[in-house]
N, C-alpha and C positions, 0 to 999 in steps of 0.2 A: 841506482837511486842514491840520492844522498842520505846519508845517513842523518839522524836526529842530531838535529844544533849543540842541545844540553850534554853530548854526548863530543862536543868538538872541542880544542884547546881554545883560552880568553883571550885576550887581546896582549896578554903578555905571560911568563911565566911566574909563576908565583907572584911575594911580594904585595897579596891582598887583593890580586885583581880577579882571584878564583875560586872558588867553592874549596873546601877539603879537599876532594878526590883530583884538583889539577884540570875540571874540564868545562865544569859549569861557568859562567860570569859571575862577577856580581854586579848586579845592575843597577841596584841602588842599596843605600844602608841606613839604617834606623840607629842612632844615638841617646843613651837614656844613663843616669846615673843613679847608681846601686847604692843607699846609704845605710847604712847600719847604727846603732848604737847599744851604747853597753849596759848590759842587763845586770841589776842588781842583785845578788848571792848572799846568802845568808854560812859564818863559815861556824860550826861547832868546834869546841876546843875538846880533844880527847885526852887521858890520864897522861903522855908523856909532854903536853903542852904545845904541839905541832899543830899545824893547819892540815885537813885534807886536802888533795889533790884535784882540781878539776882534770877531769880527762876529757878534752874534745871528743864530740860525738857528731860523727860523716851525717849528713843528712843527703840525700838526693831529692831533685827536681828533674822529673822528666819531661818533655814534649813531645808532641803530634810525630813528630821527625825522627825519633827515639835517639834525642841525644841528651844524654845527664849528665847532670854536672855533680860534680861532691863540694859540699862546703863545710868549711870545717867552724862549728861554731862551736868558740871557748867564752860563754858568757855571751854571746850579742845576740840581739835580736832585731827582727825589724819592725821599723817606727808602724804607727797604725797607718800614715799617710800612702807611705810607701808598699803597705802590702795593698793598699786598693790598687797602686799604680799598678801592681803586680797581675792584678787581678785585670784593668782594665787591657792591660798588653797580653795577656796570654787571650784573651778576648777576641782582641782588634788582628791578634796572627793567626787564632782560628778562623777569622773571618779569609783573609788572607791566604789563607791555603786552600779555602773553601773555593775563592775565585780561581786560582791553578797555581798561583806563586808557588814556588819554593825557598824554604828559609833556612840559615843556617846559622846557628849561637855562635857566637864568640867564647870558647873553652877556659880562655886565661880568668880566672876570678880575678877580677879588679873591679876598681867603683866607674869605671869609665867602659860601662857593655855596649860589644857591636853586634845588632843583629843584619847578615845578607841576606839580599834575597836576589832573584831569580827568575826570571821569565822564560820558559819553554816555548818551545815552537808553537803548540796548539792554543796557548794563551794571547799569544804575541800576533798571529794570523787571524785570532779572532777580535781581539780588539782594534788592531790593523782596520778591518774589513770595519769593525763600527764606528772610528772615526775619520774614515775613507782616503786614508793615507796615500798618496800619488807612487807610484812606484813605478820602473823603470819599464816599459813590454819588450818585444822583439822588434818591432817596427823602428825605422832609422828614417832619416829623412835628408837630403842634403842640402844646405844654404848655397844661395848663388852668389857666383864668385864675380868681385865687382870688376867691369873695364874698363879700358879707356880714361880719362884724363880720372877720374873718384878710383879707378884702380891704382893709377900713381901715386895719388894723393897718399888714398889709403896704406900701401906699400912705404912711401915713405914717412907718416908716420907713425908706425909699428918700428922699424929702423932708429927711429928717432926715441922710441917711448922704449926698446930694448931694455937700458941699463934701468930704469925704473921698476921692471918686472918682478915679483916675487921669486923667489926660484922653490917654488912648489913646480909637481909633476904636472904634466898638461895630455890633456888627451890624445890620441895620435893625428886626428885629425880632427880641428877645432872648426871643420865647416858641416862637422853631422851632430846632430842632433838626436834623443832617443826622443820617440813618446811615451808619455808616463798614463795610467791611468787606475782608477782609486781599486786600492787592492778587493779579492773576491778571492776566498777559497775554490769558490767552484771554477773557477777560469787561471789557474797556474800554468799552464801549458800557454798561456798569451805573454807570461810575463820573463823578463832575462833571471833566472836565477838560476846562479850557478851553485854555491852553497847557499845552503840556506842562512847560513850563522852568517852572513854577510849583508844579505840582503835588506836590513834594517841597518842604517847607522845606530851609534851608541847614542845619539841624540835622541834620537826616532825611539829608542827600548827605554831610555828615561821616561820619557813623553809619557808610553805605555801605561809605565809604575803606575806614573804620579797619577794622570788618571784613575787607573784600581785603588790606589791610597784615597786619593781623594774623594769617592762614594763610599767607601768600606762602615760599614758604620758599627759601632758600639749600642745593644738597647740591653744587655741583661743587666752591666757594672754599671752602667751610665749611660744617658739619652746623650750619644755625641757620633757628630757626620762627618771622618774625615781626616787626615793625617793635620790639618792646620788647628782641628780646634786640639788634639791631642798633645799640638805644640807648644798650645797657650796656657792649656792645662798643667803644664810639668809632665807629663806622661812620658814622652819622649824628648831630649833636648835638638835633635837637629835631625834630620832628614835629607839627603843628598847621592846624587849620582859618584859614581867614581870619573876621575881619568883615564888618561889610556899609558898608563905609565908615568914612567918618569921624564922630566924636561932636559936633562943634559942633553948636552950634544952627542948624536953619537958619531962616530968615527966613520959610519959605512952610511954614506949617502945616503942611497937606494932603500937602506931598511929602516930610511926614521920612522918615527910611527906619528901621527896627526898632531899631536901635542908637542913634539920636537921639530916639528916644521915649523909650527904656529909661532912658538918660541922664538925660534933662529931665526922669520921671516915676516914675524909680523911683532910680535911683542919683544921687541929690541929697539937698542936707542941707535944702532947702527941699521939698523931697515927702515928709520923716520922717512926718510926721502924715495921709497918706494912705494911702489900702490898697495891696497891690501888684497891679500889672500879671498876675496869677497867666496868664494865656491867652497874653499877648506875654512871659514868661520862658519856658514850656514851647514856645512858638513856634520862639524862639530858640535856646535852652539846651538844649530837649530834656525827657524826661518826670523823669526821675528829681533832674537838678537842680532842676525845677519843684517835684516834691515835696517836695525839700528846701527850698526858700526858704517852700513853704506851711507846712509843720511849724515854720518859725522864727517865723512870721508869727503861728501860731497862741498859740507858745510867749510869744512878745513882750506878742500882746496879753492874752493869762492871766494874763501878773506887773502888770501895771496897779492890778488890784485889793489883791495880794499886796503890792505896793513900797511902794501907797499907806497899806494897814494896817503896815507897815513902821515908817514914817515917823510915823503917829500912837503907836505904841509907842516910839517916842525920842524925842518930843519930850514925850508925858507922861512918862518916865522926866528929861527935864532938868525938865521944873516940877513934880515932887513930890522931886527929889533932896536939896532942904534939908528938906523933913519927915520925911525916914527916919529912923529913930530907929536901927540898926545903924550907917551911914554918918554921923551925931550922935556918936554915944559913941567910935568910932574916931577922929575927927578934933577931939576933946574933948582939948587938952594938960593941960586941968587936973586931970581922973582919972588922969594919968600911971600907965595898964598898962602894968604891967610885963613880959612874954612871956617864956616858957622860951627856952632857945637850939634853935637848928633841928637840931644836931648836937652830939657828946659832943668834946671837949677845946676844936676847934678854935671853935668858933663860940661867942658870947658873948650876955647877954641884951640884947634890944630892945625896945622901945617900940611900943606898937602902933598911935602915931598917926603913924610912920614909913607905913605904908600906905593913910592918908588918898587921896590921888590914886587908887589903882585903886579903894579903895573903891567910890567916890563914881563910877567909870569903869565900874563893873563893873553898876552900879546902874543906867545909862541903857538897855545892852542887856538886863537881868536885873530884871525888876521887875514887879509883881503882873499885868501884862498879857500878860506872855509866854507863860504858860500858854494863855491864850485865841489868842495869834497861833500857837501849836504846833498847835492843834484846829484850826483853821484853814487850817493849811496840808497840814494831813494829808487833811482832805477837797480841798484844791486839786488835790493831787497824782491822785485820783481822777476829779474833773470833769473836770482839763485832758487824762488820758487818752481817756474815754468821747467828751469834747469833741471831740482831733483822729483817733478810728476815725472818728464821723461826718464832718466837714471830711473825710477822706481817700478814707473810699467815694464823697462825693458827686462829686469829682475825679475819682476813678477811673472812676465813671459818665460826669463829662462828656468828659473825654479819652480814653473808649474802650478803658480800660486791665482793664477787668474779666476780660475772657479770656486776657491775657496769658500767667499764669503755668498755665494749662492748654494753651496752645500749645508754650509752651515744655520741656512735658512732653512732648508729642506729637514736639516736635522730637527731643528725647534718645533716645525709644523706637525713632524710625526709623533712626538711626545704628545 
């Protein structure tokens, strides 16, 4: 049997990605700053005219967790604001622990406190299960492999699209398919899991949090629903998932980790010219940032054709600009036209080879080919639609997102 996730190494060593003990994650973290100010003293003067001594005295704060902290206070105390905030947050992580989280202080006393937290496997499966997260089973399935004249086609271009490729891992065989289906406690024996500490992306355990943050609610310190109204309140300043590390490069291929491929092969100005990582961003990021960066991807590659008919309509417009015969006779001082004035008293008459420059300006974007780049782009508007429904279904297909939003119906009807 696999042993308990919480009980497995994080996604890196140290370095913040792990609980104290080196085994837990942290899964997301809570952001809140600690203010203090200084307390007024009163000092007696004794017979040889000295001041007495304040002696700092340790005070502890304990929590749920049994972790305390000492702070030493010489004179300060804190503000009245900041002890309700106090009150509200020791509140909002009982409530938080009450749901299974796990949380862990940040020990360093500074004004800038982090609290982790944690998701366990029996939290993580059961919220899993209620927002019917698709997850991988044993069932495989294999695509059929194209023949004949769309098998050549196809073959040669994959050959052709090669040096465009990310150089992310790729499955061993990219013509099988798993089926996924919305996790259940009671049906683990249907699903591929190898460890457990794996089988959720760090996307998917974000997801998780945020969801429990976001019902958690405050009614003893304060009527409040939610890690977003706590953020608007001052209670907490930020809220956020971790990385999966750090972004350097590393030296050994094989063991980058998610965020150092993304890096190297997608968020680089030397990878502009390859496709995206579309499988390791939704990995990562999650489905609907996925979608987003594919619909940009789409959009990017559409104006290709658009930017480049573009660019042949300005540059014919600068080498036929001296044979126009409008932008001729305007910038002609010798016809010296004479123009009415533009307005009654104030304005006087002008010269019409005053307006030579836009002319001649107006000519490179405005000129017999425009017409043809407008029809153009009227149908672009059309394909690059049609273009990303399909791109989007096919996605939806492969990320398993197709029952989605009938789930999500079924969710609302049962409330």
């Amino acid at each position: 049997d696999d042993p308990d996730p919480q009980f497995l190494p994080g996604p890196g060593p140290g370095g913040g990605l792990c609980f104290a003990d080196g085994r837990r994650r942290v899964d997301y973290v809570l952001v809140y700053h600690c203010k203090r100010r200084q307390s007024q003293h009163r000092h007696s003067v004794v017979s040889n005219g000295n001041v007495p001594s304040q002696t700092p005295t340790p005070s502890r704060r304990s929590t749920k967790g049994d972790i305390s902290e000492a702070v030493l206070e010489a004179g300060l105390g804190m503000e009245p604001a900041n002890e309700l905030q106090d009150k509200i947050r020791e509140e909002f992580e009982r409530r938080l622990q009450e749901e299974g989280l796990e949380i862990e202080h940040d020990k360093e006393m500074r004004t800038v406190r982090f609290t982790h937290l944690h998701v366990p496997w029996s939290v993580l499966s059961r919220e899993a299960e209620l927002l019917k997260i698709r997850v991988p089973t044993k069932k495989t399935y294999q695509l059929k492999e194209k023949t004949g004249l769309m098998g050549v086609i196809s073959t040669f271009w994959t050959k052709i699209n090669q040096p465009f490729q990310p150089g992310v891992p790729e499955p061993q065989d990219p013509r099988t398919r798993v089926l996924s289906q919305p996790f259940s406690r009671d049906k683990l024996h249907l699903f591929d899991i190898k460890p457990k500490n794996s089988l959720f992306s760090n996307a998917i355990r974000g997801r998780i949090v945020y969801e429990i943050l976001r019902r958690t609610a405050c009614t003893q310190t304060c009527q409040t629903m939610g890690i977003s109204s706590l953020l608007a309140k001052g209670v907490y300043d930020s809220a956020f998932p971790l990385h999966d590390g750090d972004f350097d490069s590393s030296e050994d291929k094989e063991n980058r980790n998610d965020r150092q491929m993304l890096h190297e092969e997608w968020a680089n100005y030397g990878a502009c010219y390859k496709y995206q990582p579309m499988d390791l961003i939704r990995k990562y990021f999650g489905e609907k940032i996925g979608l987003y960066f594919a619909w940009l991807g789409v959009y990017t590659q559409l104006l290709i054709p658009a930017s480049a008919l573009g660019v042949a309509v300005f540059l014919y417009g600068c080498l036929t600009v001296d044979t126009n015969v409008p932008s001729q006779e305007m910038c002609d001082e010798h016809l010296n036209f004479t123009m009415c004035p533009l307005c009654d008293r104030v304005c006087d008459y002008w010269q019409l080879s005053s307006i030579c420059s836009t002319a001649r300006a107006s000519y490179l974007f405005d000129n017999h080919t425009t017409v043809g780049f407008a029809i153009f782009m009227s149908l672009w508007a059309a394909v690059f639609l049609e273009h990303w429904k399909r791109r989007q279904r096919c996605l939806q297909h492969s990320w398993d997102l197709t029952g989605m939003e009938d789930d999500e119906v079924r969710k609302v009807q049962s409330i």
